[in-house]
C-alpha positions as CSV (number, residue, x, y, z in Angstrom):
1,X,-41.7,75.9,7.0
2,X,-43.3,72.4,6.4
3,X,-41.2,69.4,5.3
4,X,-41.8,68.2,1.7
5,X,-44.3,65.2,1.5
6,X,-41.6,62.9,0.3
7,X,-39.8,63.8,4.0
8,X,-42.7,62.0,5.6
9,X,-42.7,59.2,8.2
10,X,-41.9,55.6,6.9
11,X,-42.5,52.4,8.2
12,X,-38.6,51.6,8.3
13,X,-38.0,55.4,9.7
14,X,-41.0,54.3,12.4
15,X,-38.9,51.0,13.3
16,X,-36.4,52.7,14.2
17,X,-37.4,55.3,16.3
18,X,-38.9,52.1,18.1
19,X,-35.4,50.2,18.3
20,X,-34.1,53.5,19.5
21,X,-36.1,53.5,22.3
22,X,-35.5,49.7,23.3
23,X,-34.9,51.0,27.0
24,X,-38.0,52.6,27.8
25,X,-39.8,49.1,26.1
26,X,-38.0,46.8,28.4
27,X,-38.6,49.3,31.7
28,X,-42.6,49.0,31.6
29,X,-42.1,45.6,30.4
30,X,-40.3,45.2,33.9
31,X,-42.8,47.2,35.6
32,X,-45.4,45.1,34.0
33,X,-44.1,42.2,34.8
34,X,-43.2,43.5,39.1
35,X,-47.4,44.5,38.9
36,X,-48.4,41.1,37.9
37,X,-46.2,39.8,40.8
38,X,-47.2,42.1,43.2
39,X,-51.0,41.2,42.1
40,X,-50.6,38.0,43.1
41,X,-49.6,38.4,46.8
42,X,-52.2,41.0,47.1
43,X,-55.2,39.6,45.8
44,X,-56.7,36.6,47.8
45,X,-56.4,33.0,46.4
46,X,-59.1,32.1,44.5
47,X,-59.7,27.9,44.6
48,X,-62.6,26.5,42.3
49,X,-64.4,23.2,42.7
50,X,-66.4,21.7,40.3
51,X,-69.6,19.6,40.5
52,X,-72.3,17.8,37.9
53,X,-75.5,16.0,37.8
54,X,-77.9,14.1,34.9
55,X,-81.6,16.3,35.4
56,X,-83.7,13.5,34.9
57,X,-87.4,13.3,33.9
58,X,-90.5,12.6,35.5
59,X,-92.5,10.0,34.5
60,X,-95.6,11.5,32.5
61,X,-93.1,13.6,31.2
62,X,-90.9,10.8,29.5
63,X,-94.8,9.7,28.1
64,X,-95.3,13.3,26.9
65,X,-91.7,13.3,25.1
66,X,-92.3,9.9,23.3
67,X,-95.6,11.3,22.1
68,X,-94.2,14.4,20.6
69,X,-91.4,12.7,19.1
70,X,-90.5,14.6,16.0
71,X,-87.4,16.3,14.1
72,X,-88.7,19.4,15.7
73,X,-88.3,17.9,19.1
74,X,-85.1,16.8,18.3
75,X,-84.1,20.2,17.1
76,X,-85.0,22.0,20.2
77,X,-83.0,19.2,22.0
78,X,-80.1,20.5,20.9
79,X,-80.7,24.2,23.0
80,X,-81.5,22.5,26.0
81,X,-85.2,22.6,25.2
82,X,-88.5,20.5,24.9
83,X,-91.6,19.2,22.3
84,X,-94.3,17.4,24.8
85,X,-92.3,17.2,28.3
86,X,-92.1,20.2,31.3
87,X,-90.3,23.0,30.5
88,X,-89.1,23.1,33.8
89,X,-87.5,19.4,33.7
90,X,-84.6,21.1,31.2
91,X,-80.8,20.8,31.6
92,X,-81.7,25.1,31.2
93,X,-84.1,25.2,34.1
94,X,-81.6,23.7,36.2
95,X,-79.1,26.3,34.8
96,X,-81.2,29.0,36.0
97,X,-82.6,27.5,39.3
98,X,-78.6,27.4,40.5
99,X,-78.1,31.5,39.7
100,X,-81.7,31.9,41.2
101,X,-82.6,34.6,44.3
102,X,-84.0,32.0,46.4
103,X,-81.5,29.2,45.8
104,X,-78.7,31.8,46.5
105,X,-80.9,32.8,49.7
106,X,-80.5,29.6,51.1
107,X,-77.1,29.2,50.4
108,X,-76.0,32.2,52.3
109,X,-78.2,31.0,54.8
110,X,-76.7,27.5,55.3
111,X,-74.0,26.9,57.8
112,X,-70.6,25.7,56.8
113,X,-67.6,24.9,59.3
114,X,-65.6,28.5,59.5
115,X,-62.5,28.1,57.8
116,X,-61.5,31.5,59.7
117,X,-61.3,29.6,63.0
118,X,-58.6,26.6,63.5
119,X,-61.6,24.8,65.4
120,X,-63.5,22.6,63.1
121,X,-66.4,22.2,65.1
122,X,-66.8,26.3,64.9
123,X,-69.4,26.9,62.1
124,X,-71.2,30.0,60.5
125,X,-73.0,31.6,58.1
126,X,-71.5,31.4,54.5
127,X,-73.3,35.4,54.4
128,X,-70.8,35.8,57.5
129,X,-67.9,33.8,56.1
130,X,-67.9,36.2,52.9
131,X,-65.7,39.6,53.4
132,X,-68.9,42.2,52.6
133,X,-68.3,45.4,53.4
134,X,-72.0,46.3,55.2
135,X,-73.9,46.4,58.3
136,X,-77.2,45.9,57.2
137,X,-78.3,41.8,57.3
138,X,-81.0,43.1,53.8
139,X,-77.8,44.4,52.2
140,X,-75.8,41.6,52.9
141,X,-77.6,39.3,51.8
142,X,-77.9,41.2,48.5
143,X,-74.2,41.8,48.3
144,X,-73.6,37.9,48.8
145,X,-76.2,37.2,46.2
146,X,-74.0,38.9,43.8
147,X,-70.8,37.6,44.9
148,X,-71.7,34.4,44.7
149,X,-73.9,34.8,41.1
150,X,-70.3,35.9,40.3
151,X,-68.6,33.0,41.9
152,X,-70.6,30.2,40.4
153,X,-70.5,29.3,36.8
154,X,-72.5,26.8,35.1
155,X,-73.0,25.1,31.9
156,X,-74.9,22.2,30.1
157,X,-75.0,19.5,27.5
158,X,-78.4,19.0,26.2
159,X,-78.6,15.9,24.6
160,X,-77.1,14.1,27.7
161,X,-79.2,16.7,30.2
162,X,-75.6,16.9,32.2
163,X,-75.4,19.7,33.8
164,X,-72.3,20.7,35.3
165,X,-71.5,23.9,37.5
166,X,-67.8,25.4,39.3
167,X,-67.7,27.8,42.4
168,X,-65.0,30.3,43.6
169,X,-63.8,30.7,46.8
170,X,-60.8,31.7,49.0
171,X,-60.7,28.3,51.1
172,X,-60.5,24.9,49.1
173,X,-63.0,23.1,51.8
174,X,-65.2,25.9,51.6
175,X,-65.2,25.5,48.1
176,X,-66.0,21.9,47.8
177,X,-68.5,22.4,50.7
178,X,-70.5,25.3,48.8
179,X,-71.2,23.3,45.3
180,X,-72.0,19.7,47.3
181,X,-74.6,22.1,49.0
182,X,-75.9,24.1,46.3
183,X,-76.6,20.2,44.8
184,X,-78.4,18.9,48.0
185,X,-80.6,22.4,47.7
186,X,-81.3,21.5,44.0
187,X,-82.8,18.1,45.5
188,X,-84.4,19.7,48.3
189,X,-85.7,21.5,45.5
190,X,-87.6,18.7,43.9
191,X,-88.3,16.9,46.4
192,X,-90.5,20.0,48.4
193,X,-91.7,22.1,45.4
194,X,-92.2,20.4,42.5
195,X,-94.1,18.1,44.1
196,X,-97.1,20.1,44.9
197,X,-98.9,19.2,41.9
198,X,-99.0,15.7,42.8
199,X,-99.6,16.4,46.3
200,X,-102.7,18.1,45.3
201,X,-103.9,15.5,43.0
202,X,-103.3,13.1,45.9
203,X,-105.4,15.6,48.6
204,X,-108.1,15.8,46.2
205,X,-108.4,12.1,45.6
206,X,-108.7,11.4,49.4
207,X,-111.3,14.2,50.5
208,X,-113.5,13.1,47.2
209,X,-112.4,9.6,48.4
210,X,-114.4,10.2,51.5
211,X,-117.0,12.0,50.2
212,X,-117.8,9.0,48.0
213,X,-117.6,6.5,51.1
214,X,-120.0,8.6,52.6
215,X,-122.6,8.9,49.5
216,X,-121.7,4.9,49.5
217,X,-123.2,4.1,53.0
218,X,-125.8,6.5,52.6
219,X,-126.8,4.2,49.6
220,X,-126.5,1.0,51.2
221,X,-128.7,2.4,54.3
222,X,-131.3,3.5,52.2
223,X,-131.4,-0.4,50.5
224,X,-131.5,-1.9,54.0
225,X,-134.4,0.8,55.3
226,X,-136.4,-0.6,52.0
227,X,-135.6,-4.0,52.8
228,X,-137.2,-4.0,56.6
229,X,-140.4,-1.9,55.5
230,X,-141.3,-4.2,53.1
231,X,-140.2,-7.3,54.0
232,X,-142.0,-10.2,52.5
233,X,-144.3,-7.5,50.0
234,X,-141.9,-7.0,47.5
235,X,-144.1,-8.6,44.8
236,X,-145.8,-5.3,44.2
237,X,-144.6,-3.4,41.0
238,X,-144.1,-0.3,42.6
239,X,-142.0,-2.1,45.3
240,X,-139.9,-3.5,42.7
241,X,-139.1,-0.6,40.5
242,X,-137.7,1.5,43.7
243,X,-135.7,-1.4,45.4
244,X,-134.0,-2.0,41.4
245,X,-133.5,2.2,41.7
246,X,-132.2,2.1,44.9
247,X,-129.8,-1.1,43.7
248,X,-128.6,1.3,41.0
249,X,-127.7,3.9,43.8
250,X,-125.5,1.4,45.1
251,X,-124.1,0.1,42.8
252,X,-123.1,3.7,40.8
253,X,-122.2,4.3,44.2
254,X,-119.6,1.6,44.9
255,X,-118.2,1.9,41.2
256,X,-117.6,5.7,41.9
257,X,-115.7,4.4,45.2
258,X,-113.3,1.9,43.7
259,X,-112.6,3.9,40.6
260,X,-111.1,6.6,43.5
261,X,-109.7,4.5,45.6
262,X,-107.8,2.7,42.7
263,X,-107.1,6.4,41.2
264,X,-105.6,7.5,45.0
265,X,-103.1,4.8,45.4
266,X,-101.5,5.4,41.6
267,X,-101.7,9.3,43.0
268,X,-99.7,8.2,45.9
269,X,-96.7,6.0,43.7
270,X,-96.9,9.1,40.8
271,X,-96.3,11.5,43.7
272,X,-93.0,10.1,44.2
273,X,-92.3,8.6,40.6
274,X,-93.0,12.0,38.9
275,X,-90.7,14.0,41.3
276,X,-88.0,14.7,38.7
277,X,-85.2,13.9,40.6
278,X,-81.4,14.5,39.8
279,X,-78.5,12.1,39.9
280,X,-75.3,13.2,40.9
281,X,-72.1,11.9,38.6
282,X,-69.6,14.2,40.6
283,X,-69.7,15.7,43.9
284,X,-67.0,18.3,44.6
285,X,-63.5,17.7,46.4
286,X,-61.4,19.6,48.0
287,X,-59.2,21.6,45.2
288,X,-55.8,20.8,46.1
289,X,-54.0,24.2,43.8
290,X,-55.6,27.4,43.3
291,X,-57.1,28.5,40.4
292,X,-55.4,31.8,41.7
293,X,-52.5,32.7,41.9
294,X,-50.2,31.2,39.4
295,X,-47.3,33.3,39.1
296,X,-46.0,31.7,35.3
297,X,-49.4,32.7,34.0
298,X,-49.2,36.1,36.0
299,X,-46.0,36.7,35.3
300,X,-46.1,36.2,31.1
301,X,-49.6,37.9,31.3
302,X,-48.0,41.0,33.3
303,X,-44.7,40.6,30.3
304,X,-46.3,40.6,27.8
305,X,-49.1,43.3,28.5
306,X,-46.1,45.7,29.6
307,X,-44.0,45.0,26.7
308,X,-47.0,45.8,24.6
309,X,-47.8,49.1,26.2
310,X,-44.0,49.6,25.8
311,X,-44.0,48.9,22.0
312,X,-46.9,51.8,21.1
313,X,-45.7,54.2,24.1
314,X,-42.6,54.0,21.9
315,X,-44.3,53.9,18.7
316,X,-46.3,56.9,19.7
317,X,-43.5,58.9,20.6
318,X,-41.4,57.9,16.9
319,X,-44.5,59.5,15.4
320,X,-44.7,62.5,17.7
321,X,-40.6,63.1,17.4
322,X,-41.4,63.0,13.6
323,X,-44.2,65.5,13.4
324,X,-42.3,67.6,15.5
325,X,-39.5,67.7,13.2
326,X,-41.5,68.1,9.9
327,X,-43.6,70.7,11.7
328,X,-41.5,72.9,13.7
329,X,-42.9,75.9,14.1
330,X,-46.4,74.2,15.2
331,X,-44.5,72.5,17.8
332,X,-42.7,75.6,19.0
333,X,-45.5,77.7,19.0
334,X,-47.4,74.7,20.8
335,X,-44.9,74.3,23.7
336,X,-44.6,78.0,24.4
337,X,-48.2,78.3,24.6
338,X,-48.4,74.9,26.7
339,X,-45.4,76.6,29.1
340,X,-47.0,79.8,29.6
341,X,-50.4,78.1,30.7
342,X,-48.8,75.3,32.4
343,X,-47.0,77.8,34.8
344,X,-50.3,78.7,36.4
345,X,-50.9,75.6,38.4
346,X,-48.4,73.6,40.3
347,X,-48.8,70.0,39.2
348,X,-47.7,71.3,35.7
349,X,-44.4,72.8,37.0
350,X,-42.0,69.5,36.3
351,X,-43.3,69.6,32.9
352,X,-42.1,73.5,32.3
353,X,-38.8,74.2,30.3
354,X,-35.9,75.0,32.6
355,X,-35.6,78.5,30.7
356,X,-39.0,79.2,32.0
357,X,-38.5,77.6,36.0
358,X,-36.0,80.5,36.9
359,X,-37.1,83.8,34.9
360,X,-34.8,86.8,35.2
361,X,-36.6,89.9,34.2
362,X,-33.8,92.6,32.6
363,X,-34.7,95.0,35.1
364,X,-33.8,93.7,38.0
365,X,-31.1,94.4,39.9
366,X,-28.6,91.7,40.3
367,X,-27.5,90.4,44.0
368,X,-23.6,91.0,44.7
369,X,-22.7,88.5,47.2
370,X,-19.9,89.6,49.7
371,X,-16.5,87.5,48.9
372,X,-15.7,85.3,51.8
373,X,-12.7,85.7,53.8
374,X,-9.4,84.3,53.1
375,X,-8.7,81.2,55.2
């Protein structure tokens, strides 16, 4: 028979079955709180370093931005972008260029001393140093590039192009040592790729440089051939209309030779002016506490998650015990029908009634045990 609707649960009646139940509450609050502790001696340390450096612009990119000065430019300053200037000269290039495949390559790649030896002078891979659980040098490396997209975290401030950037590890040195080296690849970086434009320029420049001295002297020998066929008839019209043509060779010629010659030395000063270099504000030290574990964070993380689980595990069974007792003949018919099937396999036996554990059928015949003898 179902309860009458004014018999149904209440917020106070719900408290109460909660209060009721304080015990089980404080138990996984305990349990909770012996997890988180026993989490912290069995997960490694983690110690984080943290590094930063101002992306600075090239020169005929500073030109570019003054151009395109604008409120426009000034709004896309504030994401980290740019009106006029190289796209990859951005506080979010840089951002990228640290979490990219080949930087993280050479990272793995690069030796550091192995904190896993008490020898300092004992060095080794940081693909080696990293606990991956393969064989394979191409899986590896792919497993470390993960690990250590994981392990690096980096951020920016666009209207100061800072960019700033923290790295994981188990060892403090070898946590200091990763992000100063991450930095000197950013350099390396600049100074060997981005360079190729105006290492190009400056190639260019110096083959048409000598291609020009060439034409030049080819000029000026032609001029002096004229001069020693016709020396001392030059006062012929014909004569003096090709030596003024072959003065014009010349001269165009030597123009063309100082205008590249003056063009291939400012190649040679903007191929090291325009390298968009980087200046470092902070290289990374040595962490001197982990970033994990700490056992009052643990511990009141561990607390309060089991006190919570405690608190609906209690408030669930409130609202179960009520329905239960405002629908009892569901709940009967439920549990015999949960018993009967629940006999069938044997993980389910602790959770059978004790009237069903032991069943006597009426037919059977009852064991008479013999009396034991008097002492």
């Amino acid at each position: 028979m179902q309860a009458p609707a004014s018999d149904h649960l209440s917020f106070t009646r719900w408290a109460a079955g909660v209060v009721e139940r304080w015990r089980s509450v404080l138990w996984l609050g305990v349990a909770g709180l012996a997890a988180a502790l026993i989490a912290t001696v069995v997960v490694p340390a983690v110690y984080r370093s943290n590094a930063s450096f101002v992306a600075n612009t090239s020169g005929s990119s500073k030109v570019q931005s003054a151009a395109a000065s604008s409120p426009i430019s000034g709004l896309l300053s504030q994401f980290g972008g740019s009106l006029g200037g190289d796209p990859s000269e951005s506080p979010n290039f840089y951002i990228e260029l640290i979490y990219s495949r080949e930087l993280l390559t050479r990272l793995l790649d690069s030796k550091f001393p192995d904190p896993r030896t008490d020898n300092p002078r004992d060095s080794a891979r940081l693909v080696d140093i990293l606990r991956l659980r393969s064989k394979d040098p191409a899986r590896r490396m792919e497993l470390g590039v993960k690990e250590m997209t994981k392990a690096i975290k980096g951020s920016l401030d666009p209207k100061t192009n800072l960019v700033w950037f923290s790295t994981d590890a188990e060892y403090p040195a070898l946590s200091a040592q990763i992000s100063n080296r991450m930095i000197a690849l950013v350099s390396s970086f600049n100074r060997e790729t981005r360079v190729s434009r105006a290492r190009s320029k400056r190639e260019f420049l110096e083959r048409r440089l000598d291609s020009a001295k060439a034409e030049l002297h080819t000029a000026e020998e032609n001029l002096r051939f004229f001069y020693e066929q016709n020396r001392g008839v030059l006062a012929a019209p014909g004569l003096k209309a090709e030596e003024a043509r072959l003065k014009r060779d010349v001269d165009v010629q030597s123009d063309l030779f100082l205008n590249l010659q003056g063009q291939l030395e400012v190649a040679r000063i903007d191929e090291i002016n325009d390298a968009a270099l980087i200046t470092v504000i902070d290289t990374a030290v040595v962490p001197r506490k982990p970033q994990w574990p700490r056992y009052g964070v643990a511990s009141f993380t561990g607390l309060s998650i089991g006190l919570l689980i405690g608190l609906l595990a209690a408030g669930c069974a409130a609202i179960l015990q009520d329905w239960r007792r405002r629908n009892r003949e569901d709940w009967e018919e439920f549990h015999e029908v949960f018993t009967r099937e629940s006999s069938r396999f044997g993980w389910l036996v602790p959770f059978r009634s004790k009237s069903r554990r032991h069943p006597q059928s009426p037919d059977a015949t009852p064991t008479i045990r013999p009396a034991k003898p008097a002492a």
